[in-house]
N, C-alpha and C positions, 0 to 999 in steps of 0.2 A: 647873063649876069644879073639883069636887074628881077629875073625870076627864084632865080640861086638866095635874094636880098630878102625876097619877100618869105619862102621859108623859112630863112633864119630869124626874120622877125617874129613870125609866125611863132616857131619855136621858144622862140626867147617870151612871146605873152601866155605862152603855158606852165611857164616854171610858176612857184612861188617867188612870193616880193620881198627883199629883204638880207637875200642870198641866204634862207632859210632851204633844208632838204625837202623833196617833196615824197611822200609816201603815199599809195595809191590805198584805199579804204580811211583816211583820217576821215571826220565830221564836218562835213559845211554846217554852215551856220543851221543852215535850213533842215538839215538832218534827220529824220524821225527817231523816237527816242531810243530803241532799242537798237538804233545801228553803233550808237557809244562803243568802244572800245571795251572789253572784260576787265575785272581787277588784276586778274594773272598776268603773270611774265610769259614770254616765248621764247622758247627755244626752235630750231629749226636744221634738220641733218636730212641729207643725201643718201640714199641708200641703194645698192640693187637687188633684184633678185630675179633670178632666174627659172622658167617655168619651161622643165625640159620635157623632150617626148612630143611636142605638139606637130602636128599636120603645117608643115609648109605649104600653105593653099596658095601661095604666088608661084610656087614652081611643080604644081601637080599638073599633068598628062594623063593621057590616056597609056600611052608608056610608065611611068610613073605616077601612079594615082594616089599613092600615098606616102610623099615625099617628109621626113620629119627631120623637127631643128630645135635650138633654145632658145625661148622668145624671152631676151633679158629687160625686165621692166627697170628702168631707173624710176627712184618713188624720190617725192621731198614731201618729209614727214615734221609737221609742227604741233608743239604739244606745250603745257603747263610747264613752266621750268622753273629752277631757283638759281639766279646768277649767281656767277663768284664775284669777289670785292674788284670791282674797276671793269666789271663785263656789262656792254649794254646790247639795251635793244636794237641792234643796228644789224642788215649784212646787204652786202650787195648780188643780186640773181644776174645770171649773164642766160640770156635765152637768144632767139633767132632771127631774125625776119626772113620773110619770102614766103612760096606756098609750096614748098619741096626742092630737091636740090636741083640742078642742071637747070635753074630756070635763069635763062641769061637777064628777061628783062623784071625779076625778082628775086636774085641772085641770094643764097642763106648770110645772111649778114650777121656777126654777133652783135646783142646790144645790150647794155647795164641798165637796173633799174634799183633804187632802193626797196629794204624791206626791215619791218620792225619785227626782227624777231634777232635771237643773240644763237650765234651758229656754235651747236654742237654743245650748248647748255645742259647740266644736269637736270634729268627729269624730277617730276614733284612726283613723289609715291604714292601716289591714290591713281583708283583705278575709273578711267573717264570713260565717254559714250568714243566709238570709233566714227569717223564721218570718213570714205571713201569718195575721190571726185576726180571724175573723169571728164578728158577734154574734148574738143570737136577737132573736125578732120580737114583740114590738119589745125591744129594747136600744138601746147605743149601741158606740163604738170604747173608750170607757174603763171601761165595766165590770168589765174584768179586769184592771185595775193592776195587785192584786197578784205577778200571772203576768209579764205584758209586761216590768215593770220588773226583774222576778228575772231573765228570760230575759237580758236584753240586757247586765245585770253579767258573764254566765258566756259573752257573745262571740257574743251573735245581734244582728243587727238585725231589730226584728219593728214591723210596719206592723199597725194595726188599721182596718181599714176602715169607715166613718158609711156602710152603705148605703139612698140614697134610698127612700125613702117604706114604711124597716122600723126606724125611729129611735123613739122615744118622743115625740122633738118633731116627726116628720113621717108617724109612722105614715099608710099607706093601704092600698088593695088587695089581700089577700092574692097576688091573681096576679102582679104586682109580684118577689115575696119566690120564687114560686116558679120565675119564670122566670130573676130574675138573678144570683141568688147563684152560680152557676158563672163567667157571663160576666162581671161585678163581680172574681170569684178573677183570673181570668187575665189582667183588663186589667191590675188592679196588679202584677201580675205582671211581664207585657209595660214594663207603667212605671217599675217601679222597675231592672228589665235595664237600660232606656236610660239613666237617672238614671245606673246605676253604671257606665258606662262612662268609662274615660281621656278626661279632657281633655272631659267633658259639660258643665265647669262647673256642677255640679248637686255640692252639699255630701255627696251620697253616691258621689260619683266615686270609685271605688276601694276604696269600702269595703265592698260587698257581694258576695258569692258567688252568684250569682243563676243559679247552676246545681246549687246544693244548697238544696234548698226544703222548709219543711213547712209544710202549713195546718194549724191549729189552728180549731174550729168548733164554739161552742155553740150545740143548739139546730135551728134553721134553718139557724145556720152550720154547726152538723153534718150535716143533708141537703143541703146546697151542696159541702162539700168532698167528701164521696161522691162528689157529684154531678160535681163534676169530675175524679177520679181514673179513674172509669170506672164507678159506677154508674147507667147507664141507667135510667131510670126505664123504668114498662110503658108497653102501648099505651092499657091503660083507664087508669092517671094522666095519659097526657098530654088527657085532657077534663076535667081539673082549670082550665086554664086555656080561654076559648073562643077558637075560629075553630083550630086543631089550632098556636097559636103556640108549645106548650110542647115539640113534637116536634122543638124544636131539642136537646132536652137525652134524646131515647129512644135508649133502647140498641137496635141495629140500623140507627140514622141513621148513613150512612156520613160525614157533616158532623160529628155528634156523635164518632163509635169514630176519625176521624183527627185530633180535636183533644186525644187524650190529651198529656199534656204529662211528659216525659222528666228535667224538671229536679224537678221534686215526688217528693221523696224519703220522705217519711215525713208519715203525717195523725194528730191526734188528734182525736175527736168526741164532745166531751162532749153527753151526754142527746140525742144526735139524733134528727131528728123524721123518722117517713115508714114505720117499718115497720109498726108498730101501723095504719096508715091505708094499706098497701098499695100504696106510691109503686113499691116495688121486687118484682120477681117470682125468679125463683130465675136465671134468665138474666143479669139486672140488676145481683145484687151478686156474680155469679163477675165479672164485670167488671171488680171492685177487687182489683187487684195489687200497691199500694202497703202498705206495713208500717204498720198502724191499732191504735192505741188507745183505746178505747173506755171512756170514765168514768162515770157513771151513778145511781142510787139504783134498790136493788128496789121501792121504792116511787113509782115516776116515775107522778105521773098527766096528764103531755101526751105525751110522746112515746111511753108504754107503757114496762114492763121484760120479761115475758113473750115480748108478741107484739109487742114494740117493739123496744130496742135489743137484746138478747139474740139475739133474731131476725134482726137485724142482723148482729149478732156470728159467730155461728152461721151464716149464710151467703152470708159473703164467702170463700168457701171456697178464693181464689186467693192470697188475702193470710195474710202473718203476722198473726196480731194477737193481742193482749192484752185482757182482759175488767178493770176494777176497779169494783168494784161498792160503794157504800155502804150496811150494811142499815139498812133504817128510813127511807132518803133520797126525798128526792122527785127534783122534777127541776132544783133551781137547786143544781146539785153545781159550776159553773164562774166565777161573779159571785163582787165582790168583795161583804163583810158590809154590811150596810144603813147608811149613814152617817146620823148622828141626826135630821138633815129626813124618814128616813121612817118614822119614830116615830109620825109626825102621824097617819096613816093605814096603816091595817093593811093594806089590798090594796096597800099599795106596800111597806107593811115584808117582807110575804109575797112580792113577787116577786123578795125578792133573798136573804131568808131562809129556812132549812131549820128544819121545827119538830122533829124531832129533834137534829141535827146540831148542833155550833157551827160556822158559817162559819169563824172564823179558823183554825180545825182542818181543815175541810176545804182551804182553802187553802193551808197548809203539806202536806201530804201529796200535793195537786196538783203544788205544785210540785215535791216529792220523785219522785215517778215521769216528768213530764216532763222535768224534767233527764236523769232516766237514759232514758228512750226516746232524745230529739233527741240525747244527746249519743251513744248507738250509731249511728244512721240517719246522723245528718249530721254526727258529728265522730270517730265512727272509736274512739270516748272506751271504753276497758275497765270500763262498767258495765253489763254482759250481767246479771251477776251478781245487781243490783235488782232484777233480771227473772225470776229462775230463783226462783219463790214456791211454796209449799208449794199446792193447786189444792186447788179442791171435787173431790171422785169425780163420774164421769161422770155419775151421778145425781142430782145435785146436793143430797144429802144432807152436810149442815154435820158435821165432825170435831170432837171436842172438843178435841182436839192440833194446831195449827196449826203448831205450832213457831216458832220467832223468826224473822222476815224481815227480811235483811239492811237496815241501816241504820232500824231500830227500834228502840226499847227493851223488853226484856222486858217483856210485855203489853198491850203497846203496840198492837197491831194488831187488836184486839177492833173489830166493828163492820165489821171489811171481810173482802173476797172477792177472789180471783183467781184468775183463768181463762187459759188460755193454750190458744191453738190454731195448731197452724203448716200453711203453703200446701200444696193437697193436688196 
């Protein structure tokens, strides 16, 4: 009982004071300046689509080696919108807790969380950058409100992709996770092109630019967008998956090296997963040509930081890219904060909380650097300048002088790292 007492108190000092809503991405005071809110409205719709014909690789054999099914992606899609008179920014996300079903002592639990965005909003007719964002294994599509929704105020339309059997309510297979997060990336891809074409009759008809693209990937969605920009996995990862079905995604598959895609302009990959475990060999991530940012904690204990993403980092040696590093951080440096159902239970409050960190903090300053990355890459926008940060020494011994970084407040920026390395 008097443990049952302490969570609910617990619970009750995380709301807002005031009996005020709480929305996951608002502005702490403390905030850096580009994590603000866009001037645009939001709208925010559900959608599915279905990508038929695919390799069922959970239920391949040696009997059956090439078992096929429809892997139905549900997507939530937010964009620029213009309300009608008495419509606002409001709706409420219902997602899941647990880590897949059948788990008695993490049973799939539905839970509510608010969200600023006005559901099923008329879109604004001009045509935006597309931001693609893929979740970790398991997650879901609305983990990352607080980002998705900031993104789409400041003129992106960004699709989050439910993909099949790496959800929290459908988790399965690890090979699954490994083989489709690429081919998952490009079909929406592929789908959301047609959607925005003139005259598709498809509500995004005109309003996306679907040749200026970034994925955004935590997690497993960060060894997925890799994985479709041009990081080849090796020969010995592809016996990660059996019967050789993973060698659709090896670097050297001349199927693989011709389906890079031209319109993906810019990636970020938060805590990705595959270096620590040897997915990519040094051949694999010269690969990646794409401009990557790379988010993280030195304390990552799934994906690694050392021999993980840093080593990631470190050699994608084709690409620009940026390091930010949280010290002290684990690896949930990209989810929105634990919304109070998972208070209940600790391994669910832990997978979405940092036990140093405060979430809402790291989420403001997420948003703060990806605005400034997508708005260089895919709008041309004069915020190089976020970018140009005072760096560890090559050695990566910590300065005590960091000096101020643009768009912080003095002292502001304790606790973090940045790394900058351009295409060699």
């Amino acid at each position: 009982m008097f443990g049952r007492m302490l969570v609910l108190v617990a619970a009750l000092s995380a709301a807002p004071l005031g009996g005020a809503q709480e929305y996951f991405g608002d502005a702490r005071p403390d905030a850096p300046e580009l994590a603000a809110r866009g001037p645009l409205q939001v709208g925010v719709r559900t959608l599915v689509a279905e990508h038929k014909d695919q390799l069922d690789i959970l239920k391949a054999s040696a009997g059956t080696p090439d078992p096929r099914y429809t892997r139905k992606l549900t997507l939530e899609v937010w964009y620029p919108a213009r309300l009608a008179a008495g419509q606002k920014e409001h709706t409420v996300y219902t997602d899941v807790l647990g880590s897949g079903p059948n788990d008695p002592k993490r049973p799939n639990t539905p839970f509510q969380f608010n969200g600023r965005a006005a559901r099923d909003a008329a879109p604004v007719g001009v045509r935006y950058p597309l931001v693609i964002v893929s979740h970790g294994y398991p997650g879901s599509r609305l983990q990352m409100s607080y980002l998705t929704e900031n993104l789409a105020s400041k003129g992106y339309v960004v699709v989050a992709i439910d993909h099949p059997e790496s959800t929290r309510a459908d988790k399965a297979g690890f090979p699954s996770t490994l083989l489709n997060r690429r081919l998952d990336d490009l079909f929406v891809l592929d789908t959301v092109t047609a959607w925005a074409k003139p005259r598709s009759g498809h509500f995004l008809a005109g309003v996306v630019d679907a040749n200026n693209v970034a994925l955004v990937g935590y997690s497993m969605g960060g060894y997925g967008a890799l994985n479709t920009v041009g990081a080849g996995i090796s020969a010995s990862a592809a016996a990660f998956v059996p019967g050789g079905k993973l060698a659709i995604n090896q670097q050297g598959n001349q199927q693989y090296e011709s389906a890079r895609d031209p319109r993906i302009k810019a990636v970020v990959a938060f805590a990705p997963w595959g270096g620590e475990q040897k997915v990519w060999d040094a051949a694999g991530l010269a690969g990646v040509r794409t401009p990557t940012l790379f988010i993280t904690g030195d304390q990552d204990d799934v994906a690694g930081y050392q021999d993980g993403v840093l080593k990631l980092f470190e050699g994608a040696v084709n690409a620009d890219r940026q390091l930010l590093t949280y010290v002290g951080g684990r690896h949930n440096s990209a989810p929105n904060p634990p919304s109070p159902a998972h208070w209940s239970n600790p391994d669910d409050f832990q997978s979405y909380s940092e036990p140093v960190w405060d979430s809402r903090r790291i989420n403001n300053i997420n948003q703060h650097f990806v605005t400034a990355f997508l708005g260089v890459h895919l709008k041309q926008q004069p915020l190089q300048s976020y970018l140009e940060l005072p760096q560890l020494p090559a050695d990566g011994t910590a300065k005590l002088n960091l000096g101020v970084w643009k768009g912080f407040a003095k002292r502001a920026m304790l606790g973090l790292e940045w790394r900058h390395l351009p295409s060699q």
